[in-house]
Structure formats: structure tokens, C-alpha cells
C-alpha positions as CSV (number, residue, x, y, z in Angstrom):
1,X,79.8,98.9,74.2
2,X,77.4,100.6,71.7
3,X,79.2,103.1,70.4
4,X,77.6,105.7,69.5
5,X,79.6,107.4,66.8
6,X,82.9,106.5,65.5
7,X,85.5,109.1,67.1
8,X,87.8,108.3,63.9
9,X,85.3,109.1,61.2
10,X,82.0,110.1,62.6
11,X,80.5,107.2,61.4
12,X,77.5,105.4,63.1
13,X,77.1,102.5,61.5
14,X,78.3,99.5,63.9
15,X,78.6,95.4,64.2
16,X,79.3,93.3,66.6
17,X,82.3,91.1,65.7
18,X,84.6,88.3,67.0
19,X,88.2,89.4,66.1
20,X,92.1,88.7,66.9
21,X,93.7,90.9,69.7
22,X,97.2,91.6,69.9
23,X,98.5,92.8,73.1
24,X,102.2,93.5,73.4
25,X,104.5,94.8,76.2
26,X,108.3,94.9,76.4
27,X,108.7,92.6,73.1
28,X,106.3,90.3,74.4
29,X,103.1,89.0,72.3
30,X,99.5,87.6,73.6
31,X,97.5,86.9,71.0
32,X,93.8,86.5,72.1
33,X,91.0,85.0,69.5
34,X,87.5,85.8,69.2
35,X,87.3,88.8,71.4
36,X,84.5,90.6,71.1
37,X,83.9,93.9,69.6
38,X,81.9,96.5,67.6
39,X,83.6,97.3,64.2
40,X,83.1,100.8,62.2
41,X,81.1,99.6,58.9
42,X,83.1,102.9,57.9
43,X,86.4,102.8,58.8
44,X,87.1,99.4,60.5
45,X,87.6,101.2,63.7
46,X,87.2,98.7,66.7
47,X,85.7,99.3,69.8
48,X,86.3,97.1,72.7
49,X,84.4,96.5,76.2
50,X,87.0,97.8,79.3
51,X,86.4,94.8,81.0
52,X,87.2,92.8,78.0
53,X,90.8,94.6,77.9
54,X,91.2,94.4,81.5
55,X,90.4,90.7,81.3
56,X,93.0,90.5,78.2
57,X,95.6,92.2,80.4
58,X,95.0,90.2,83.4
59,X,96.1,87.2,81.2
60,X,98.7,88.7,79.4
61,X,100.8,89.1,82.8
62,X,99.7,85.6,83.8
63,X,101.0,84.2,81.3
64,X,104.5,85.9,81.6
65,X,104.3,85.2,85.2
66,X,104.2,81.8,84.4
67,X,101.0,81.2,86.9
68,X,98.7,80.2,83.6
69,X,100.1,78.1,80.6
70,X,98.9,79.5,77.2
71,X,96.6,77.6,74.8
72,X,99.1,77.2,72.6
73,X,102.5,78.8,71.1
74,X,103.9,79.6,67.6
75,X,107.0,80.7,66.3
76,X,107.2,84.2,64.4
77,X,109.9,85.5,62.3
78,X,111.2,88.7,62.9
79,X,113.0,91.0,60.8
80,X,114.1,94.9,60.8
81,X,113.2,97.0,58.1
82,X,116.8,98.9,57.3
């Protein structure tokens, strides 16, 4: 990854975090823990490895294949802001 500079607020100060990812599609939800990352000291702005979101991806559509079964599943509330 290494970013360089941030392309949200110029900034170049970076870390290298663990965070949650949430991928969505079609009103479906993966969320993936601990993905790697490098975070904008500055902003919060996160970078993320291709192959890390191609990997993310590639799990996501297994999952709602049903070829892989998920770690584990919660229920979340939803509402509509009206």
C-alpha cells in the first residue's frame, strides 16, 4: 500500500491499521474484521491493498452463493429515515 499522500487531504502522515470492512451489494451485508489497512493520521482516510478487496469480494459472492458458510451471523435493525 504505502500511500504516499492522502488524495482527500494531502496529508502524508500514515498507519497501518486492523479495521472493520463493510461490503454491500443489492441489500446484502459482509462484514469482514481486521482487514488491513493504512489510515490518514489526518483525515481518517483508509487505504486498502487491491488484493485485499479482491479477496473481500471473492467472499462476499461465496457466501451468497452459498458455497462458503460465514463465521457467524447477526441480526440488524433497519429503519427508514422519513
Amino acid at each position: 500500500m504505502n500511500a504516499e499522500r492522502c488524495h482527500v487531504c494531502g496529508g502524508t502522515d500514515f498507519e497501518d491499521r486492523r479495521v472493520e470492512y463493510i461490503c454491500r451489494r443489492n441489500g446484502n451485508y459482509l462484514v469482514v474484521r481486521d482487514v488491513p489497512c493504512e489510515v490518514c493520521l489526518r483525515c481518517g482516510e483508509r487505504y486498502y491493498d487491491g488484493a485485499i478487496l479482491l479477496d473481500i469480494e471473492r467472499r462476499f459472492k461465496a457466501i451468497y452463493e452459498q458455497h462458503v458458510k460465514p463465521r457467524s451471523v447477526v441480526q440488524v435493525p433497519i429503519e427508514v429515515y422519513a
